[in-house]
C-alpha atoms as a printed R data frame, in Angstrom:
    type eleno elety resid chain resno        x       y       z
1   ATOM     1    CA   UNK     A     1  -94.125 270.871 130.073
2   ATOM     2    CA   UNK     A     2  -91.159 269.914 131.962
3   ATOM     3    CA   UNK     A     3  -91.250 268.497 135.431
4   ATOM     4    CA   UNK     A     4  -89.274 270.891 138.227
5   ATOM     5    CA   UNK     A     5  -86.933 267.602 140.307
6   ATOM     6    CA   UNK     A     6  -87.590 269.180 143.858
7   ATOM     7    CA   UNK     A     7  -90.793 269.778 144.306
8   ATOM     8    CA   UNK     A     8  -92.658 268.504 140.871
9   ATOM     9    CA   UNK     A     9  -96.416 269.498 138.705
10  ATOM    10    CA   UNK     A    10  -98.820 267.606 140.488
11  ATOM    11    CA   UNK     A    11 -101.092 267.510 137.542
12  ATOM    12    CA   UNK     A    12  -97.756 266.441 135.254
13  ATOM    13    CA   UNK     A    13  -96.901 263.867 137.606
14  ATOM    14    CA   UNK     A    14 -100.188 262.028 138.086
15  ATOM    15    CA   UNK     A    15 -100.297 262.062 134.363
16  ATOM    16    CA   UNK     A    16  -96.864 260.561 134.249
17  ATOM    17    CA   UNK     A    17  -97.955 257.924 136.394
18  ATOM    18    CA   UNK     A    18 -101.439 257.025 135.196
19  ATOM    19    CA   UNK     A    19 -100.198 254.530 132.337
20  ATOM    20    CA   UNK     A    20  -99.247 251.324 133.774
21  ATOM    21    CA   UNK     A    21  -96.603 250.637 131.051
22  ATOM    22    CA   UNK     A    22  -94.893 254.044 131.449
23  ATOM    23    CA   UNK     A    23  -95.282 253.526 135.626
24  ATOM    24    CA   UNK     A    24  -93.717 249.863 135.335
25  ATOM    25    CA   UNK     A    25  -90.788 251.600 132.972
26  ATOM    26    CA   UNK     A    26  -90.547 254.193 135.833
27  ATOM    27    CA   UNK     A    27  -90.355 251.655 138.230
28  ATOM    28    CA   UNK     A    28  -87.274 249.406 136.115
29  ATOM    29    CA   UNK     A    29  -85.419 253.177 135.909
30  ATOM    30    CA   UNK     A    30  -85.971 253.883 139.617
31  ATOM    31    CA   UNK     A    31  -84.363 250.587 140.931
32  ATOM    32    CA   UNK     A    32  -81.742 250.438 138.001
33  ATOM    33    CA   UNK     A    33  -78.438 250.392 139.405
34  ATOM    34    CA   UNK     A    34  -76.523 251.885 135.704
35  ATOM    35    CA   UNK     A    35  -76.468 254.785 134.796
36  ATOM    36    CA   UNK     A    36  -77.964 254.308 131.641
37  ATOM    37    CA   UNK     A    37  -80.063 251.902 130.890
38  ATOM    38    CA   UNK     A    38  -80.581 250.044 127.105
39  ATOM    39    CA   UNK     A    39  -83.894 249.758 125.714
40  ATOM    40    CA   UNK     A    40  -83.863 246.356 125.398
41  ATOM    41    CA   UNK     A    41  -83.483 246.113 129.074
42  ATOM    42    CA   UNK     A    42  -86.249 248.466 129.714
43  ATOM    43    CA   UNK     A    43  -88.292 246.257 127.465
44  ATOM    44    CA   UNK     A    44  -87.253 242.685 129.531
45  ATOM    45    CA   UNK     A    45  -87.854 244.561 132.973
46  ATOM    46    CA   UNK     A    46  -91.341 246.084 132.119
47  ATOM    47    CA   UNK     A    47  -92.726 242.269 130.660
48  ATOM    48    CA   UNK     A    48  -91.201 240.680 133.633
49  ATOM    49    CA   UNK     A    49  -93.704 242.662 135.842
50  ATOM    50    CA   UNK     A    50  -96.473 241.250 133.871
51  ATOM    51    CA   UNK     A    51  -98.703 243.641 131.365
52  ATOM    52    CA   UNK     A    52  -99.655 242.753 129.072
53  ATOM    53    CA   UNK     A    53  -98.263 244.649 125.713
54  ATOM    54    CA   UNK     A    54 -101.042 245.744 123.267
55  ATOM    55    CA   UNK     A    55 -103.109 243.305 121.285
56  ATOM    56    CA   UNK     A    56 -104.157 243.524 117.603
57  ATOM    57    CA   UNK     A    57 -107.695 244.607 119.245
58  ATOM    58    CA   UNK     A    58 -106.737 247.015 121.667
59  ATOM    59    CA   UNK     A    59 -104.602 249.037 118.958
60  ATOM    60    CA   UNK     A    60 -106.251 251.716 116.611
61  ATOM    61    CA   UNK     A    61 -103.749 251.530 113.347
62  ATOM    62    CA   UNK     A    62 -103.590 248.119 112.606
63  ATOM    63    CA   UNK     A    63 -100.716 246.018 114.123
64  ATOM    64    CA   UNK     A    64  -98.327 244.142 112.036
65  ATOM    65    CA   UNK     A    65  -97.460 240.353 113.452
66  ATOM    66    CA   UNK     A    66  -95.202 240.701 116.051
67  ATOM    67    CA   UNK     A    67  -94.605 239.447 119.356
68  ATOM    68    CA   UNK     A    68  -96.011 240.906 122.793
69  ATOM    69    CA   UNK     A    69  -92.063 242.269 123.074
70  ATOM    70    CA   UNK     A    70  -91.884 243.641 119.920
71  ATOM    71    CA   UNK     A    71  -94.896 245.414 120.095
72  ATOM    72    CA   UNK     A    72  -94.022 247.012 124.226
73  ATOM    73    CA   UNK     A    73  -90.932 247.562 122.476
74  ATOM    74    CA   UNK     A    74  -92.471 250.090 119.408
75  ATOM    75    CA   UNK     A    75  -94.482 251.029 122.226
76  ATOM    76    CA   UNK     A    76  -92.003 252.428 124.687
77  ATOM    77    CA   UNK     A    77  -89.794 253.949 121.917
78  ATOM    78    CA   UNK     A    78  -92.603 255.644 120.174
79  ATOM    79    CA   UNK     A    79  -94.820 256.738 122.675
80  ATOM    80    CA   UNK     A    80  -94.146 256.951 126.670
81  ATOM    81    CA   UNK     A    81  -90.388 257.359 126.194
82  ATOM    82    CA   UNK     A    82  -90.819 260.723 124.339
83  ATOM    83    CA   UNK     A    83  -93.460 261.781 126.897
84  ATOM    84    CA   UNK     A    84  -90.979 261.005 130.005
85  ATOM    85    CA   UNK     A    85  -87.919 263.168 128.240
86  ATOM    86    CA   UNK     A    86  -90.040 265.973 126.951
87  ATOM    87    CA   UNK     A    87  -91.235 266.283 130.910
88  ATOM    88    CA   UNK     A    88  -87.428 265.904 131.838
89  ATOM    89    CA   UNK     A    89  -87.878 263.137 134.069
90  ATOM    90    CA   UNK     A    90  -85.849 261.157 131.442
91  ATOM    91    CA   UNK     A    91  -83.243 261.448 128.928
92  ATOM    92    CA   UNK     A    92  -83.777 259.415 126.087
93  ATOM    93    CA   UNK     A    93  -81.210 258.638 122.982
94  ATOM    94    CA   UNK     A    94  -82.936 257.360 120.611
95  ATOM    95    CA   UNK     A    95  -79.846 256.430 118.486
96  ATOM    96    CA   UNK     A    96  -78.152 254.517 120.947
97  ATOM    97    CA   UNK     A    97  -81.361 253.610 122.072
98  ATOM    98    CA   UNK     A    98  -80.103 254.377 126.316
99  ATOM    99    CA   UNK     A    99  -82.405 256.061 129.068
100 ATOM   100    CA   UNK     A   100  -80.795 258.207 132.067
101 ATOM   101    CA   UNK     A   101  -83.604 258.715 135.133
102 ATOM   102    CA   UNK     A   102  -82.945 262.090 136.635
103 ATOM   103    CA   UNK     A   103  -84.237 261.575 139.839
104 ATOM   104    CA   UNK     A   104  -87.692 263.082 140.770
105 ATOM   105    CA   UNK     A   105  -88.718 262.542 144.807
106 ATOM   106    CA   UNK     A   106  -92.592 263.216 144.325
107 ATOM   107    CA   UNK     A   107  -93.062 261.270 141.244
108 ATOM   108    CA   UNK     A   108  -90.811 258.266 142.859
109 ATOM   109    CA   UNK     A   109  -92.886 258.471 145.979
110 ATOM   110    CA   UNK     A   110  -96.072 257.990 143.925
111 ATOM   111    CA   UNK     A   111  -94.842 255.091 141.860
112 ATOM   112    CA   UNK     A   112  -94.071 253.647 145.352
113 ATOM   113    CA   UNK     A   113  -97.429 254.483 146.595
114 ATOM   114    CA   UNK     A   114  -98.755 252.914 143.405
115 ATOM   115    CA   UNK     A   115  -97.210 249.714 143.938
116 ATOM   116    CA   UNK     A   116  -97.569 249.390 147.568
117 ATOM   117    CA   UNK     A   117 -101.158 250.133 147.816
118 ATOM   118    CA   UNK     A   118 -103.088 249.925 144.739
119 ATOM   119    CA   UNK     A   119 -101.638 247.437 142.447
């Protein structure tokens, strides 16, 4: 399901927004200033806001040793990165590893909301 830029799903966007470490990725795209932006800065601007990447516990297959930015890291690229470009709210390469936001009003409103109010 993609995500229409103007007016938006409301069911798609809440769903986009209910994981804090794809909201705090939305966030780092929102206020990016580039274009694109590298993984690896996507990685450094969500574990600067504080949550906490995945411990061996929380994790069903079990988790190789690796640090909390590795594992936000495998995270991101595997799982909410994929779900952000196949609802067209991103574009994600994954061989050069570079995001592009396209700009979504309702969904940026509710990450502000988010922020503001609840967190």
């Amino acid at each position: 399901m993609t995500l229409d830029h103007r007016t938006g799903s409301t069911e798609l966007v809440l769903e986009l927004v209910t994981d804090q470490y794809r909201r705090k990725a939305l966030q780092h795209l929102i206020d990016a200033d580039e274009q694109a932006v590298h993984l690896e800065e996507l990685v450094e601007g969500v574990a600067e806001t504080g949550v906490h990447p995945l411990t061996k516990q929380d994790s069903s297959p079990p988790v190789v040793e690796s640090s909390p930015r590795d594992r936000l890291r495998l995270l991101l690229h595997h799982s909410h990165l994929p779900k952000l470009d196949e609802a067209d709210v991103i574009e994600y390469d994954i061989r050069s590893e570079t995001i592009r936001y396209h700009s979504t009003p309702h969904l940026e409103k509710l990450v502000a909301f988010i922020n503001s109010e609840l967190e």
